[in-house]
VMD Tcl script that builds the backbone (N, CA, C; Angstrom):
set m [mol new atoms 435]
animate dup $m
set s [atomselect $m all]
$s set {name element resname resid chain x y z} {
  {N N UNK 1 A -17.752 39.798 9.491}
  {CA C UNK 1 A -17.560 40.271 10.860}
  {C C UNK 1 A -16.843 39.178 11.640}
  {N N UNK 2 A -15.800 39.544 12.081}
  {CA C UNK 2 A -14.992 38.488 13.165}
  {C C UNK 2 A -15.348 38.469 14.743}
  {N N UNK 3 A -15.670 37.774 14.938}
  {CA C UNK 3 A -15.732 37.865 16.416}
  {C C UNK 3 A -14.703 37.593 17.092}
  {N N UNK 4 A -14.388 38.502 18.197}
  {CA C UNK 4 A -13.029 38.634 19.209}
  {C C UNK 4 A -13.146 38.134 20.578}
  {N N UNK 5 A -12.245 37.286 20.681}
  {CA C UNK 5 A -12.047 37.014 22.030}
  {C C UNK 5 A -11.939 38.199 23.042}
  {N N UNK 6 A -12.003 37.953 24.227}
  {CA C UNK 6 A -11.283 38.892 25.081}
  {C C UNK 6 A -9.677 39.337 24.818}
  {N N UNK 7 A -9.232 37.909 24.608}
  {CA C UNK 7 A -7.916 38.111 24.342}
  {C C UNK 7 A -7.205 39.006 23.741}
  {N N UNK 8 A -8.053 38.904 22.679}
  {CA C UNK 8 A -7.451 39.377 21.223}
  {C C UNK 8 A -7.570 41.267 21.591}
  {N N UNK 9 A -8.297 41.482 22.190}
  {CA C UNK 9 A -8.483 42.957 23.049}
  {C C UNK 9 A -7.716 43.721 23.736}
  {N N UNK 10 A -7.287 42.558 24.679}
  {CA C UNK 10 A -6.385 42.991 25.961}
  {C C UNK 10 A -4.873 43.096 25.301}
  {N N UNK 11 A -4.525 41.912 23.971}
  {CA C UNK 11 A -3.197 42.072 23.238}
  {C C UNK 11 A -3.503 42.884 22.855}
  {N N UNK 12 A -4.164 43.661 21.779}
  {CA C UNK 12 A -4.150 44.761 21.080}
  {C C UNK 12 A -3.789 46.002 21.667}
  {N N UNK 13 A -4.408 46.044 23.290}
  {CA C UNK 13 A -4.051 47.199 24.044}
  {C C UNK 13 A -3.324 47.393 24.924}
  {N N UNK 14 A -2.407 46.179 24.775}
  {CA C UNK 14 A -1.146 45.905 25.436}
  {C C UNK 14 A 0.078 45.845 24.914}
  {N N UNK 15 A -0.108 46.456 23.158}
  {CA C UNK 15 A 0.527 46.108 22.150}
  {C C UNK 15 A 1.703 44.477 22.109}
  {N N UNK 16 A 0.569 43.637 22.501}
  {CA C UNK 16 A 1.218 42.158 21.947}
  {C C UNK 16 A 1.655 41.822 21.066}
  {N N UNK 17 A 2.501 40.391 20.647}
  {CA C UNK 17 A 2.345 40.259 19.007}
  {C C UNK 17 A 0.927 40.155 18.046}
  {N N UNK 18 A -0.107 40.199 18.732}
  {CA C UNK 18 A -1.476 40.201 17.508}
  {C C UNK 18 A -1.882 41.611 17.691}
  {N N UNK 19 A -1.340 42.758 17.996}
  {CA C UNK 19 A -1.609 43.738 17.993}
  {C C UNK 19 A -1.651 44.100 16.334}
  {N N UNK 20 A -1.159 43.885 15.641}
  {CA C UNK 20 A -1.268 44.086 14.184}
  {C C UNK 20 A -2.764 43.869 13.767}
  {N N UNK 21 A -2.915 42.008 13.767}
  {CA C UNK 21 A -3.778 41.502 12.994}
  {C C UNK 21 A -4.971 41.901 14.045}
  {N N UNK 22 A -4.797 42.295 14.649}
  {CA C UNK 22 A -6.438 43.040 15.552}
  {C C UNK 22 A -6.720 44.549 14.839}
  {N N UNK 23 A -5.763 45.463 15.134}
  {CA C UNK 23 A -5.793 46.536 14.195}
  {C C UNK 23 A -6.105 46.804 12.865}
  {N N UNK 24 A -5.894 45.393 12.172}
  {CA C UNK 24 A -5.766 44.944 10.813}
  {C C UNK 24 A -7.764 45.327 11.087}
  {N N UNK 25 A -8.855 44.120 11.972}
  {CA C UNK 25 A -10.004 43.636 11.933}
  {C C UNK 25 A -10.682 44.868 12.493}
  {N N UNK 26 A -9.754 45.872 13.418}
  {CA C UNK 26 A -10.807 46.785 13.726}
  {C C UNK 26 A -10.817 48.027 12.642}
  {N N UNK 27 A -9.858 48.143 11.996}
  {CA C UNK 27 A -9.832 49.179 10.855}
  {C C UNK 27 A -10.771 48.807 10.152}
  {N N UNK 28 A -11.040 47.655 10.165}
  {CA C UNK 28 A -11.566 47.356 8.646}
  {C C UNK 28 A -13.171 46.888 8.912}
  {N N UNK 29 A -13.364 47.720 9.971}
  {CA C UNK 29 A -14.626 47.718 10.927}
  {C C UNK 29 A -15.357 46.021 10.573}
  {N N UNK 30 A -14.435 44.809 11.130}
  {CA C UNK 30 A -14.879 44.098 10.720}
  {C C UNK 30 A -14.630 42.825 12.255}
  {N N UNK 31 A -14.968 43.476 13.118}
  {CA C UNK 31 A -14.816 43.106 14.803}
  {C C UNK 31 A -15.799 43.303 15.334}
  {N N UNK 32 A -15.904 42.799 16.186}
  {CA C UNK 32 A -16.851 42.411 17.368}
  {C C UNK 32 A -16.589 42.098 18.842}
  {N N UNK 33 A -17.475 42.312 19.615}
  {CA C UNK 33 A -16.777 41.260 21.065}
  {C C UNK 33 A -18.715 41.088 21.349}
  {N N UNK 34 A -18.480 40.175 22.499}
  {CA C UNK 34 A -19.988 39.714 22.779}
  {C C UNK 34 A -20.203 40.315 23.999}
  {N N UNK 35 A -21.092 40.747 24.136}
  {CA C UNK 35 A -21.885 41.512 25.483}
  {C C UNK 35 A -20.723 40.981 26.398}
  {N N UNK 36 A -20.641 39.935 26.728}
  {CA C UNK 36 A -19.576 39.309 27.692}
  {C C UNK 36 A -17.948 39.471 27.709}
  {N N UNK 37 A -17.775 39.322 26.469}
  {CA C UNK 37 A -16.416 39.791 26.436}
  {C C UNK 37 A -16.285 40.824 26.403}
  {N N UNK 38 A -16.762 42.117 26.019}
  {CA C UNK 38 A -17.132 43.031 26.626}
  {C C UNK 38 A -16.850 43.347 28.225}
  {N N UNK 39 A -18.067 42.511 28.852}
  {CA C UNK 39 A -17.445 42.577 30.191}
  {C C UNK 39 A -16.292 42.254 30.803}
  {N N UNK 40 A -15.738 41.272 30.163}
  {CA C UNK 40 A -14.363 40.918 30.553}
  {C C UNK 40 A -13.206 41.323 30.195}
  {N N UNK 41 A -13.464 42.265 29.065}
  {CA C UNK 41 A -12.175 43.318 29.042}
  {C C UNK 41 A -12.265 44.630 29.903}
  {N N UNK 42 A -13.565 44.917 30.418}
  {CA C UNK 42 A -13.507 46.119 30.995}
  {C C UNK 42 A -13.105 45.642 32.360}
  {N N UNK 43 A -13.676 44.418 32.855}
  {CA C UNK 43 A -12.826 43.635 34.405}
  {C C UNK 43 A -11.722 44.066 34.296}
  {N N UNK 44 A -11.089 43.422 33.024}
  {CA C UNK 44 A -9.513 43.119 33.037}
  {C C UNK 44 A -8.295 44.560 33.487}
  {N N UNK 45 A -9.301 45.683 31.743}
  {CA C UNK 45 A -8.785 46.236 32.013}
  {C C UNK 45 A -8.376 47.668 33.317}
  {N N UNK 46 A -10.038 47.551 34.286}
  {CA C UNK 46 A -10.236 48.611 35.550}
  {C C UNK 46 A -9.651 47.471 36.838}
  {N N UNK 47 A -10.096 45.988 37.130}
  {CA C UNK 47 A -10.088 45.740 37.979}
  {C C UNK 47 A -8.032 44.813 37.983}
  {N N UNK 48 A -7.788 44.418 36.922}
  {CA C UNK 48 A -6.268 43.736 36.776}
  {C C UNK 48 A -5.437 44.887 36.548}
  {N N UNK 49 A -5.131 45.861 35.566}
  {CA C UNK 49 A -4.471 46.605 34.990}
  {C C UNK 49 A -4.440 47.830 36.123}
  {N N UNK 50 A -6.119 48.434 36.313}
  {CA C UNK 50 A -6.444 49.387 37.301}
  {C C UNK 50 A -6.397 50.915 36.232}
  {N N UNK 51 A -6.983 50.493 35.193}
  {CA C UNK 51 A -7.575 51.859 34.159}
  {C C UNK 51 A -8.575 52.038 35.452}
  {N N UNK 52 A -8.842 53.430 35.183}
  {CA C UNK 52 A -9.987 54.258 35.528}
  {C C UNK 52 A -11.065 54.130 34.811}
  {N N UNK 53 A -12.813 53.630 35.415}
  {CA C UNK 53 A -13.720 53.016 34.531}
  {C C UNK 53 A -14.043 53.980 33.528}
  {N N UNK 54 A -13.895 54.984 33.280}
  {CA C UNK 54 A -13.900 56.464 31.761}
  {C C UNK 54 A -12.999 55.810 31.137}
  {N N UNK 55 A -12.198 55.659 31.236}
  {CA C UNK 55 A -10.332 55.451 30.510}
  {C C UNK 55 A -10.933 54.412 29.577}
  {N N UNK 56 A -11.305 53.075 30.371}
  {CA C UNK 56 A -11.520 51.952 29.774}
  {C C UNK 56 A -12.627 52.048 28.857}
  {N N UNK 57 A -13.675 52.725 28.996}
  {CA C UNK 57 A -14.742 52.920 28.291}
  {C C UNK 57 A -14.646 54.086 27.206}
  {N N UNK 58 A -13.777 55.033 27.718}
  {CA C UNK 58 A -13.372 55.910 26.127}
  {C C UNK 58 A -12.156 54.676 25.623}
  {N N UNK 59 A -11.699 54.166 25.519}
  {CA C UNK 59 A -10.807 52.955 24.580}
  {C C UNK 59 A -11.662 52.380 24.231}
  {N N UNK 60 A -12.291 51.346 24.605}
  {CA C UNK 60 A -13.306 50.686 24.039}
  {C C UNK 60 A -14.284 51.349 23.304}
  {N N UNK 61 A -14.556 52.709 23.095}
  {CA C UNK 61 A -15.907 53.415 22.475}
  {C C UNK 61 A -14.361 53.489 21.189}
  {N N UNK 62 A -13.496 53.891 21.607}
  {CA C UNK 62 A -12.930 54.435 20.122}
  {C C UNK 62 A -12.235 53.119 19.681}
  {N N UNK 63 A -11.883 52.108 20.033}
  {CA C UNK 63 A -12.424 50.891 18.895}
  {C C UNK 63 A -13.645 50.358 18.088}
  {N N UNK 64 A -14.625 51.073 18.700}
  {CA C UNK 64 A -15.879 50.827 18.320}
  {C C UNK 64 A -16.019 49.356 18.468}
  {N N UNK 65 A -15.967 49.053 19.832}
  {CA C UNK 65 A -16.418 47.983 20.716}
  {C C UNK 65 A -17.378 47.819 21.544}
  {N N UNK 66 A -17.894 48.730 21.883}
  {CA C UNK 66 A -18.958 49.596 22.660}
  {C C UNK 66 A -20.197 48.605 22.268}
  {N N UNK 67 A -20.354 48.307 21.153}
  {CA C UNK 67 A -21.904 47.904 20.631}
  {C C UNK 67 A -21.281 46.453 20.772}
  {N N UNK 68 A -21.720 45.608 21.815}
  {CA C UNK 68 A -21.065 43.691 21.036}
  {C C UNK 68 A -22.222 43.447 20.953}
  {N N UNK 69 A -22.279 42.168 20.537}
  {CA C UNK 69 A -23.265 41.075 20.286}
  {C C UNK 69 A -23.932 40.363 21.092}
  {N N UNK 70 A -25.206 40.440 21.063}
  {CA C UNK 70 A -25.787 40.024 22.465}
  {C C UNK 70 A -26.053 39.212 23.006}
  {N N UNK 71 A -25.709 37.997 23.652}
  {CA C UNK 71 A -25.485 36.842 24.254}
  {C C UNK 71 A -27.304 36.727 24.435}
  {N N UNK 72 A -28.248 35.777 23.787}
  {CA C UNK 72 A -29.775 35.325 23.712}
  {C C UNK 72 A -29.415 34.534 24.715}
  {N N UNK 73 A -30.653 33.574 24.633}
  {CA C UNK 73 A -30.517 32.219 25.646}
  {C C UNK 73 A -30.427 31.156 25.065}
  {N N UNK 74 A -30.310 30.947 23.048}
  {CA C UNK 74 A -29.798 30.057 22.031}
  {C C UNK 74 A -28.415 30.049 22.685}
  {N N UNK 75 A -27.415 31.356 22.349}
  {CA C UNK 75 A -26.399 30.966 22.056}
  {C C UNK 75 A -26.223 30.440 23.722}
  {N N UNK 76 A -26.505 31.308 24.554}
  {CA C UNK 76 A -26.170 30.665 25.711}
  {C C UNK 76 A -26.009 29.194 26.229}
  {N N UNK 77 A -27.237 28.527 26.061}
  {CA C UNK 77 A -27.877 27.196 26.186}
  {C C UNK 77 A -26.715 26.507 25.292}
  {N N UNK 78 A -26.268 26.863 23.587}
  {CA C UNK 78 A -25.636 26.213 22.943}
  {C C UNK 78 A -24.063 26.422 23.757}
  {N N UNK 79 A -23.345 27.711 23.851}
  {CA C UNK 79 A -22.008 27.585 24.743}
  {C C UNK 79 A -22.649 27.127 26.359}
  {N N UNK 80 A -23.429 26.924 26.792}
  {CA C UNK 80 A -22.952 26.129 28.349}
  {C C UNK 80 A -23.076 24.566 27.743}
  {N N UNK 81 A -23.135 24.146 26.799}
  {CA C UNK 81 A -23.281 22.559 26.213}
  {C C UNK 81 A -21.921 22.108 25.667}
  {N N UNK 82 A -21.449 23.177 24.958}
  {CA C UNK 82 A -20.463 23.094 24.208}
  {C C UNK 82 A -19.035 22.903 25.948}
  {N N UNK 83 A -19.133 24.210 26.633}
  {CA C UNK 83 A -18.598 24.008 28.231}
  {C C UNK 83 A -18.082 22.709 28.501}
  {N N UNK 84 A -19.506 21.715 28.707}
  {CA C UNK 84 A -19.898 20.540 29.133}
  {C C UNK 84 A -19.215 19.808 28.356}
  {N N UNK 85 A -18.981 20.012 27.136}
  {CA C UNK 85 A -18.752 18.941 26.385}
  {C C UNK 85 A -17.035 18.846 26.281}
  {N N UNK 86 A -16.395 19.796 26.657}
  {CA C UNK 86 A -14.852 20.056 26.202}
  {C C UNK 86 A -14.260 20.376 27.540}
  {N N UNK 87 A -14.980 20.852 28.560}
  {CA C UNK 87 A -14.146 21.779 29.359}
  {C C UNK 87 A -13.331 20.356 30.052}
  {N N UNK 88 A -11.834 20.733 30.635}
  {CA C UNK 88 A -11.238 19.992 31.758}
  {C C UNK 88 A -10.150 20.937 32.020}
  {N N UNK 89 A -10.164 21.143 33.350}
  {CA C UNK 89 A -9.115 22.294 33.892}
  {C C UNK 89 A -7.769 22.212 33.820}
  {N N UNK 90 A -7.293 20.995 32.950}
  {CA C UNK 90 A -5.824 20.632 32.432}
  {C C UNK 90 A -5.896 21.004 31.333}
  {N N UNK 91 A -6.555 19.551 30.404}
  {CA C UNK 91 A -6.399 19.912 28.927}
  {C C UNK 91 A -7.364 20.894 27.971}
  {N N UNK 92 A -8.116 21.305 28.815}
  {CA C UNK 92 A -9.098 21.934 28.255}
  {C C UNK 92 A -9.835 23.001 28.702}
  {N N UNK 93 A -8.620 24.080 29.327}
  {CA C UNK 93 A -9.401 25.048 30.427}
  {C C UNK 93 A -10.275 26.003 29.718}
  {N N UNK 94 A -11.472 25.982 28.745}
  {CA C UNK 94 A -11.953 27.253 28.498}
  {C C UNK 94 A -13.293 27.730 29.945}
  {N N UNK 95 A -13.231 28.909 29.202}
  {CA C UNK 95 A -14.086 29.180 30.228}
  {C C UNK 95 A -15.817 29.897 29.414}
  {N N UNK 96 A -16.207 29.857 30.294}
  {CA C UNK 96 A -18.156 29.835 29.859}
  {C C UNK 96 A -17.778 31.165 28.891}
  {N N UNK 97 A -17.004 32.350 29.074}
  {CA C UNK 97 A -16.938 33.380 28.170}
  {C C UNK 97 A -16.364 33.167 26.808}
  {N N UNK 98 A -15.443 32.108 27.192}
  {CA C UNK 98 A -14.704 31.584 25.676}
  {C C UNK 98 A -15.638 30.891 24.687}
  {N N UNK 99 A -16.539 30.256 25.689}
  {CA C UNK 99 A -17.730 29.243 24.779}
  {C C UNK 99 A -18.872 30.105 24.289}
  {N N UNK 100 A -18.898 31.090 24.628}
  {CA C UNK 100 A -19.995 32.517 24.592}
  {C C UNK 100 A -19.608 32.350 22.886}
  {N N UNK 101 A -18.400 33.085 23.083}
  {CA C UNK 101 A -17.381 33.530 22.066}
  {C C UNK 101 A -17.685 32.810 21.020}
  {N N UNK 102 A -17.176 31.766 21.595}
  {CA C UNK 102 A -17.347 30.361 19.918}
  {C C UNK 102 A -18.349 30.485 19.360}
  {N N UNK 103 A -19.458 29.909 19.739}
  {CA C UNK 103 A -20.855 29.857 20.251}
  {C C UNK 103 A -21.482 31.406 19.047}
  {N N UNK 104 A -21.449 32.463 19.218}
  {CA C UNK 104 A -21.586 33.555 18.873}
  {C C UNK 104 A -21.095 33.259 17.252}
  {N N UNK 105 A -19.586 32.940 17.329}
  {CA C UNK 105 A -19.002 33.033 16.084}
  {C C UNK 105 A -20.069 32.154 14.757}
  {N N UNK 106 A -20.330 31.077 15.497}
  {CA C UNK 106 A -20.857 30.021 15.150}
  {C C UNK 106 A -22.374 30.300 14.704}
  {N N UNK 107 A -23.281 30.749 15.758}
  {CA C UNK 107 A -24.524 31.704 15.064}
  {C C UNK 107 A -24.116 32.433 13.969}
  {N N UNK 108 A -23.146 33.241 14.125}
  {CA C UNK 108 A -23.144 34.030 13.146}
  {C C UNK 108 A -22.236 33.833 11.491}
  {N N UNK 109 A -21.898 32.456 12.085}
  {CA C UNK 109 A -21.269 31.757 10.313}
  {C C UNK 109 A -19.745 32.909 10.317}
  {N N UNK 110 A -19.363 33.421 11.091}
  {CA C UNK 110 A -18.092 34.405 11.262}
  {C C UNK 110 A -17.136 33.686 11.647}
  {N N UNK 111 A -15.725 34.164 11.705}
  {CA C UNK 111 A -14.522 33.143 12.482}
  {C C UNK 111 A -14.693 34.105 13.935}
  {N N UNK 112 A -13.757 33.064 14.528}
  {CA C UNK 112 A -13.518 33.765 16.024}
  {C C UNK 112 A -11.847 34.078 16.025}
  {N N UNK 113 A -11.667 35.344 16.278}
  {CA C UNK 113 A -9.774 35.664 16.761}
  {C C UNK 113 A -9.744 35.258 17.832}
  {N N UNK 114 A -9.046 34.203 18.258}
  {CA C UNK 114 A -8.521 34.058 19.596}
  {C C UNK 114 A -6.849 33.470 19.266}
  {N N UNK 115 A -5.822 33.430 20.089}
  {CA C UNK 115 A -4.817 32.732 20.566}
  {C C UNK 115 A -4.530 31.778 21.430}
  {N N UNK 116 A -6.195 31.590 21.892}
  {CA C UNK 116 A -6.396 30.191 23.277}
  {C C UNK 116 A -5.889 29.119 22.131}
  {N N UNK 117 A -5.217 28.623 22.783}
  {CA C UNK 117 A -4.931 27.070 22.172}
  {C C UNK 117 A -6.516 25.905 22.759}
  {N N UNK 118 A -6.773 26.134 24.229}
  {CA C UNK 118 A -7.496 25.374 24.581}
  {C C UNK 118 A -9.023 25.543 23.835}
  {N N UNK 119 A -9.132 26.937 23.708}
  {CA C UNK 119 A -10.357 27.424 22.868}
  {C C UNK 119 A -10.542 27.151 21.210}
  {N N UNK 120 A -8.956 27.663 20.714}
  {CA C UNK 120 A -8.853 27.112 19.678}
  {C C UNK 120 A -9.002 25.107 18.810}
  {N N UNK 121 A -8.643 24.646 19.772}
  {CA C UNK 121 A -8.954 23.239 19.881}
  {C C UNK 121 A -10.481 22.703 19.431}
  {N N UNK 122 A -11.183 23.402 20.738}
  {CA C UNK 122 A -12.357 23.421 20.729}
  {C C UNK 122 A -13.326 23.556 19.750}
  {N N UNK 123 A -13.317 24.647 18.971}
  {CA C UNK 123 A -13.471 25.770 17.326}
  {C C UNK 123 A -12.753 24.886 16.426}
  {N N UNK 124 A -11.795 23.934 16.246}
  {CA C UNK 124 A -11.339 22.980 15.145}
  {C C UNK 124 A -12.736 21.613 15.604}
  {N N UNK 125 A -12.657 20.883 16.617}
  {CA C UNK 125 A -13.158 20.013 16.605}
  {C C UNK 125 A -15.030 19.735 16.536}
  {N N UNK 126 A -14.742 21.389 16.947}
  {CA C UNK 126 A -16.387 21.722 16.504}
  {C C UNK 126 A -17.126 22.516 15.349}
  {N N UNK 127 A -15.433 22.567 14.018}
  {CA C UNK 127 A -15.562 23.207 13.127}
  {C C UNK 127 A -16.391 24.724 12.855}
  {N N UNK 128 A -15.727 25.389 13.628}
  {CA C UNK 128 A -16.098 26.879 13.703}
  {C C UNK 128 A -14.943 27.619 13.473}
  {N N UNK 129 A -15.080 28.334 12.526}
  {CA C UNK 129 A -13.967 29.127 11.886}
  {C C UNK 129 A -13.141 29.796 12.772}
  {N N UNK 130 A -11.813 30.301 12.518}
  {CA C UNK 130 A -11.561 30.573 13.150}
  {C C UNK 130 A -10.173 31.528 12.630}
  {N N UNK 131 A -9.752 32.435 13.338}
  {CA C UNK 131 A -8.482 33.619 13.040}
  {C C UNK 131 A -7.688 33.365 14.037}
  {N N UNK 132 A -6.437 33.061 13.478}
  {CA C UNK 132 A -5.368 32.366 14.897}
  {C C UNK 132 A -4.456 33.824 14.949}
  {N N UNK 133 A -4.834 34.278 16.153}
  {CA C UNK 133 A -3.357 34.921 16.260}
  {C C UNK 133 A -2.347 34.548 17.402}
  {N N UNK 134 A -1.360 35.453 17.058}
  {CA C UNK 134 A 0.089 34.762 17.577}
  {C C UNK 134 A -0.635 34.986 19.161}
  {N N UNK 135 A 0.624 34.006 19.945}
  {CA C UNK 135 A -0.134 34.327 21.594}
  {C C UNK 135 A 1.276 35.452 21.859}
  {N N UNK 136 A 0.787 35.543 23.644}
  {CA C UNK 136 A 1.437 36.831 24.063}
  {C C UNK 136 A 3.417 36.260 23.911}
  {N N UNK 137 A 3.474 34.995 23.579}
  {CA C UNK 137 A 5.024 35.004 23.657}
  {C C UNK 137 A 5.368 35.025 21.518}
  {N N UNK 138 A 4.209 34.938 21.146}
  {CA C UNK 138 A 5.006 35.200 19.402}
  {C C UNK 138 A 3.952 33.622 18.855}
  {N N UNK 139 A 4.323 33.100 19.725}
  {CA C UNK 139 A 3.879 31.732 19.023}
  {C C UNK 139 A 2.475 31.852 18.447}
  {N N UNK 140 A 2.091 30.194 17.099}
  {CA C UNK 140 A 0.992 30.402 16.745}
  {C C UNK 140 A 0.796 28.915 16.684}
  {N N UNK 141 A -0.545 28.781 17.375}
  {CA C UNK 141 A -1.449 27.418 17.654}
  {C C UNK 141 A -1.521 26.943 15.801}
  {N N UNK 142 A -1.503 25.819 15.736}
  {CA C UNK 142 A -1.401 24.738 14.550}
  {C C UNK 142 A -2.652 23.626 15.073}
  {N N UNK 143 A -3.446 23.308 13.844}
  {CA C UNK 143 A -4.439 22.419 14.388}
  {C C UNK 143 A -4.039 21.108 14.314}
  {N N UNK 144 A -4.213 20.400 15.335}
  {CA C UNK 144 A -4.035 18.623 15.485}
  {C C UNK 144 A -4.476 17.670 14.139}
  {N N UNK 145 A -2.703 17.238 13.516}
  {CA C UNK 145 A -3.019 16.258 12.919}
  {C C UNK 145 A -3.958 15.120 12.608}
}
mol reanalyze $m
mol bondsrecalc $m
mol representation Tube
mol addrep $m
């Protein structure tokens, strides 16, 4: 089971370049998002985009996204530490949902899909697996020599 960023969501249904390799993880009923990211694609996509809250929630039911993973007060406690330990609003902007994310992946011995470079960073140096896809301009994050 892979766990998905928000990201990896909003490209897929924006047909980005990781629109493939997301399609690839949800066919193969082998995706996830976390209670939270969850919430933050349905923000994205009713309150940024301006889907209608049905619209967004029949898309998300027919990815079979509907069910995520449920953010305890382990993983929590472990991503607001992990936060603490990496975050800086230059080199290191993740945010408490990205560390959810990791955090999650990481309980669950799964990789995480994201295209954050800053997140991705994070998931190398804290050795948590991970599925790189391309970001929204094509490109693909490479881990630090």
């Amino acid at each position: 089971m892979t766990v998905l960023d928000a990201y990896a969501v909003i490209a897929y249904l924006r047909a980005e370049p990781a629109t493939g390799e997301v399609q690839h993880l949800l066919r193969a009923g082998d995706a996830c998002l976390t209670a939270v990211g969850l919430a933050e694609v349905f923000d994205h996509l009713v309150w940024v985009i301006g889907a209608h809250e049905d619209d967004a929630t029949l898309d998300l039911a027919q990815l079979g996204l509907l069910e995520a993973a449920a953010v305890d007060s382990a993983i929590g406690a472990e991503a607001g530490r992990l936060r603490a330990r990496y975050y800086h609003r230059t080199r290191c902007a993740v945010s408490m949902a990205d560390c959810i994310a990791a955090q999650t992946a990481r309980a669950k011995g799964e990789p995480l899909a994201t295209a954050d470079p800053h997140l991705l960073d994070l998931c190398h140096a804290e050795n948590i697996g991970t599925f790189v896809l391309p970001g929204s301009d094509g490109t693909r994050w490479t881990a630090p020599a």
